[in-house]
N, C-alpha and C positions, 0 to 999 in steps of 0.2 A: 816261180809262183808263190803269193805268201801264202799264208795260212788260215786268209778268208777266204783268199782266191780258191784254196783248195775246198775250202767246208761250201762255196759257193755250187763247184760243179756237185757235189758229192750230195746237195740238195736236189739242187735240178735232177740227176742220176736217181735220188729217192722217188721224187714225184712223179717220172716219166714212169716209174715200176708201179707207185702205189696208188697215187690218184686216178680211179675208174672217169672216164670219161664223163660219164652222168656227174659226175662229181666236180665238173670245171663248169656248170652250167647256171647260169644265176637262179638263186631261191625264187619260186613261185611263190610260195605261200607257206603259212604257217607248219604244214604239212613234209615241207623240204626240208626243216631244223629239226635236229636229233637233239635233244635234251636231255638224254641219260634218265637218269632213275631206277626207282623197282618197278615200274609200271613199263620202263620203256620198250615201246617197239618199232622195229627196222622198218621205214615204207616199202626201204628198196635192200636186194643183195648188195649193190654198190655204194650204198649210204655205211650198210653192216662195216663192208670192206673198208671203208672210208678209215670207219671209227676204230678198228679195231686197230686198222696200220699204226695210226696216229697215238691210238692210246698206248700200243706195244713201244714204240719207240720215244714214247714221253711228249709228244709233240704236242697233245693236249694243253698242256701249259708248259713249254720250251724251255722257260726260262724259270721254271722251279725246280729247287734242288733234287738229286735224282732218289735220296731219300724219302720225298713227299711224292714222286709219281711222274718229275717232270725231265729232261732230259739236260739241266745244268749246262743251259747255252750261256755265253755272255750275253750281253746289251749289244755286243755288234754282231753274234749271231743270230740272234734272235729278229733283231732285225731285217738279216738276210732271208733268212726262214719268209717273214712277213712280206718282203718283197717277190722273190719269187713265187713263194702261194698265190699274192696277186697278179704277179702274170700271167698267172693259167686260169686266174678265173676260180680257183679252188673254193670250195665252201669249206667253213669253221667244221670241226669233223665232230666239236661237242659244245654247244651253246650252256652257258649254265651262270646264274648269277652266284654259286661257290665260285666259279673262275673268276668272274669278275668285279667282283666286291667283297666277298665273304672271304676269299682266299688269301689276298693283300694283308687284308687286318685280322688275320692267323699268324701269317708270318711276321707281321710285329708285335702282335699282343698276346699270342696264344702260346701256351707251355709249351714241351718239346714233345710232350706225350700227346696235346691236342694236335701236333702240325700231323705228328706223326698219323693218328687216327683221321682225322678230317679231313686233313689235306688230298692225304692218298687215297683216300674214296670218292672224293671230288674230283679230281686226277682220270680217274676210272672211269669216271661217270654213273658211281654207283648209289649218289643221292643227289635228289632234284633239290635245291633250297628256294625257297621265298622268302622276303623282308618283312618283318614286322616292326616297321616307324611312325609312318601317319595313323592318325586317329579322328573322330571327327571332328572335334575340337581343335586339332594341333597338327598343322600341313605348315604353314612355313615359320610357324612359332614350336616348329618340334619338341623344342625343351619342355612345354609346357603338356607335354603326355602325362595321361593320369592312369593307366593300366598300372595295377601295383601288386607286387611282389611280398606275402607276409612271410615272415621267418619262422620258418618252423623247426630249428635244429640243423638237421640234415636235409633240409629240402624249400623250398620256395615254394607254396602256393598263390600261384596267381592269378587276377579277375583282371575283366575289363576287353575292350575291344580296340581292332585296329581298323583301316581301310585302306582302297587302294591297292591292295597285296596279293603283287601279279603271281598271276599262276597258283594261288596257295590252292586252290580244289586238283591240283594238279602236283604238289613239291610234298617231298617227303619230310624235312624238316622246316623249321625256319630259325634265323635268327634275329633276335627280337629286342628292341628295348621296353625295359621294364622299368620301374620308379620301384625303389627300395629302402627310398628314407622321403619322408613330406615334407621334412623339414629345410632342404637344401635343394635349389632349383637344379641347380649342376652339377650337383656332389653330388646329388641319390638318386642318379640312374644306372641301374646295370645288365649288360651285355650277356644275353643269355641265347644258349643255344638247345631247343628239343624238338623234342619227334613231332609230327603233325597228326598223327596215331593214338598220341595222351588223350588221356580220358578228358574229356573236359571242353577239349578243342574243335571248334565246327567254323562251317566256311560258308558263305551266300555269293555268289556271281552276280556282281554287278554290269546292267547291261549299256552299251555306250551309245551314242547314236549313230556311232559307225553299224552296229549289228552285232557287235563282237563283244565277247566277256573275255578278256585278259585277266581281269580285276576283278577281286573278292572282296567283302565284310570279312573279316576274321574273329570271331567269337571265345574268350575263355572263359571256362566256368570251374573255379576250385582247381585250376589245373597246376600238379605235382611238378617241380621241375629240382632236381637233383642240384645239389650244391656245387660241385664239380664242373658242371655244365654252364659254366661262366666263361668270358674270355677278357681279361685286364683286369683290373682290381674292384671289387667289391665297390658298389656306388660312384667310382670313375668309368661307367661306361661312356660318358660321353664323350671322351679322348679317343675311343675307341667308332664311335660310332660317329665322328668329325672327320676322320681320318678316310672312313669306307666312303660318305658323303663323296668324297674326292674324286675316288674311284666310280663311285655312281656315274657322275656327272660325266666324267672321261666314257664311260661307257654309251649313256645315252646320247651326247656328241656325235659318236663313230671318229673319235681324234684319230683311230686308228686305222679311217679308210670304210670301205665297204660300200652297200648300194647307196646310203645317203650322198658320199662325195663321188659318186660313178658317173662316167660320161652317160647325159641324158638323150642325144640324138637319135643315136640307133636306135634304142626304147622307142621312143616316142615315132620315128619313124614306121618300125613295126607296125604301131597301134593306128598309125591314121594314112602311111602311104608318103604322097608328098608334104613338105611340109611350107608354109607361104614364109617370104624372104624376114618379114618382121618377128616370128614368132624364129624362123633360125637365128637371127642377130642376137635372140632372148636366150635362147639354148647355146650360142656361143660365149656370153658373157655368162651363163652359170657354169657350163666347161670349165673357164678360166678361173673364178673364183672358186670352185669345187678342187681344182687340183691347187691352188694355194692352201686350200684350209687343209687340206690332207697334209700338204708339205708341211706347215704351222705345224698338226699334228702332229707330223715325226721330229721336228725340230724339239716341240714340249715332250714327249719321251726319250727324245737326247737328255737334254736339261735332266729330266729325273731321275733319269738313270746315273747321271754323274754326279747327283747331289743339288743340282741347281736351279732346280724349278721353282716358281714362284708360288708359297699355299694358293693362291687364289686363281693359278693358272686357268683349273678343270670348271671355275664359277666360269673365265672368257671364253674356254671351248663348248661350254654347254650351251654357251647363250649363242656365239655364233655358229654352232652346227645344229641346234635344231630349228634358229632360223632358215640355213642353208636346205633343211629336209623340208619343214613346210613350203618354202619357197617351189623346190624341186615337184609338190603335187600339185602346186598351184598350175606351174607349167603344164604340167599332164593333164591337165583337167580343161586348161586350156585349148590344149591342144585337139583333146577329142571332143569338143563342141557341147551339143546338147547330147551325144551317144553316149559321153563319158558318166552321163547322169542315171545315166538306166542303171537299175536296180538288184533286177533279178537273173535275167537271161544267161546263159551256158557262154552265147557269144562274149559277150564281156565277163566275163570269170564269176558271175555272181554278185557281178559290181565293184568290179574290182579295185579300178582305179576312184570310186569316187570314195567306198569304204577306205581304201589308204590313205584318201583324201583332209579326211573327217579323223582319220586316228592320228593325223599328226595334229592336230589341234592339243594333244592335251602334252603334247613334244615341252610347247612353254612353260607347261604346269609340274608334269613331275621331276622329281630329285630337286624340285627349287624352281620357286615361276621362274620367269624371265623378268620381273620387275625388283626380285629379292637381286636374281645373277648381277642385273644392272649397277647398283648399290654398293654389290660388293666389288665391285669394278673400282667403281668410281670413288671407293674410297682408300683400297687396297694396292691399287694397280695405279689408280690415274694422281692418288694422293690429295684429291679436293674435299674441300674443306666441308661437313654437314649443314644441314638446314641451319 
């Protein structure tokens, strides 16, 4: 037996002890993701048990050094890890945008004392983070944020507002870009990380037309932020903050699986019973295409893991997997006629299916429309010539 073969059973052996049953069962609702934080709390005993296996054993993030909190897999470990969690259906045991964007661009940009501190509390799942990038002015011209940072010595005071900024009435810190020179569009922005706690700093819940507030206003006023609390170089944040971009995108995609590229039949069967031969043929052709983007998926984190990935990969994953997730409610919505419209009632979760319906809508819009994705396609990828 080699030496995946053996980390292979020796997973399967972990999971059969430590995944709770309730825990191989797909997310209903927002309600079923465990986010960490200082505020967080267990829904369930077996969500606790979930998190806590997961976090003891580094599994939270697998594949970061066991220094920062994670359990120092290779890239074909980790992989395995990833594969068999998906056979059983396992849920993520800590949802947290420190894991998946904040964390990446620590481990390239941040000192050995940030990895150290940041890292391994995001690890733990002992701070929720929020983004501070869009503003109302600056969504897909980012660069052009005007939130500014004055120098005060030992410290940054900074004004100004962001938007868009999931979860911030909810995340303990954020990390933020900030403008610290007016003089330089590209050069004088810096990557700044604080408490959400600072004096200064206030949040508004933006309401969607799904129902839902995901998203805040972000507000600062004179708010103090420590010199320290940078990560890359002083007005090079935007090397830094191009980089996490990446990871975003990879993120909102689901490059890495999950319900967006999950067999839709049984779902939708559940919901309505039988299903007519035209709308199965519909739900076999997204099967098909849903298990190739996954595959694509693991192909582009082969690639990155050995060095070979293309910058602009996570612009092509973004744009064809949140197509593939809108697509995926379209069907559902389809499927359950005018019942999938109802709004309110217990029967339909509250609306379930038509609210998920309406939140993928803005799938196209954040981390990068889908008309910026395209562009950067087409000029990076496909190498065609501009307007």
């Amino acid at each position: 037996m080699s030496d995946l073969e053996a980390f292979r059973t020796e997973v399967r052996d972990w999971l059969a002890a430590n995944c709770p049953e309730e825990m191989r069962k797909p997310v209903r609702g927002e309600e079923d993701v465990f986010w960490g934080g200082r505020r967080a709390v267990f829904n369930s005993d077996a969500q606790k048990q979930w998190f806590l296996a997961c976090r003891d054993k580094g599994y939270t993030v697998p594949d970061w050094p066991r220094d920062y909190g994670g359990a120092g897999l290779s890239a074909a470990q980790a992989k395995i890890l990833r594969q068999e969690m998906s056979s059983i259906g396992a849920r993520l045991p800590l949802s947290s945008f420190g894991i998946w964007m904040l964390g990446p661009a620590l481990l390239k940009f941040g000192t050995e004392e940030q990895k150290k501190h940041y890292l391994t509390q995001i690890a733990r799942g002992e701070i929720r983070w929020c983004q501070g990038y869009s503003e109302p002015g600056s969504g897909s011209d980012l660069v052009s944020m005007q939130t500014f940072g004055a120098d005060e010595g030992d410290h940054w005071v900074v004004n100004g507002q962001k938007i868009w900024t999931s979860y911030a009435d909810e995340a303990d810190w954020i990390f933020c870009l900030v403008r610290t020179d007016k003089s330089n569009k590209y050069q004088g922005i810096t990557f700044m990380l604080f408490d959400m706690e600072t004096a200064g700093v206030s949040t508004k819940p933006i309401l969607l037309i799904s129902g839902n507030s995901p998203f805040c206003e972000t507000f600062f006023d004179d708010v103090k932020v420590p010199k320290e609390q940078h990560v890359g170089e002083i007005n090079r944040g935007w090397d830094v903050a191009k980089y996490l971009l990446g990871h975003e995108r990879e993120m909102i995609s689901g490059a890495g699986g999950g319900d967006r590229t999950a067999g839709i039949g049984a779902v939708i069967k559940r919901m309505v019973g039988e299903i007519d031969p035209v709308l199965r043929a519909q739900l076999a052709q997204f099967d098909v295409d849903a298990l190739a983007y996954s595959a694509m998926g693991e192909k582009f984190l082969d690639e990155v893991n050995v060095g070979k990935g293309h910058p602009a990969q996570p612009n092509m994953m973004k744009y064809a997997g949140t197509e593939l997730n809108k697509r995926r409610h379209e069907l559902m919505m389809a499927a359950g006629g005018s019942r999938a419209l109802e709004w309110d009632s217990a029967e339909t979760g509250g609306g379930k299916a038509a609210r998920g319906w309406l939140r993928t809508k803005a799938n196209s819009i954040e981390g990068g429309t889908s008309e910026v994705m395209l562009n950067v396609i087409a000029k990076r990828i496909l190498d065609l010539p501009g307007a």
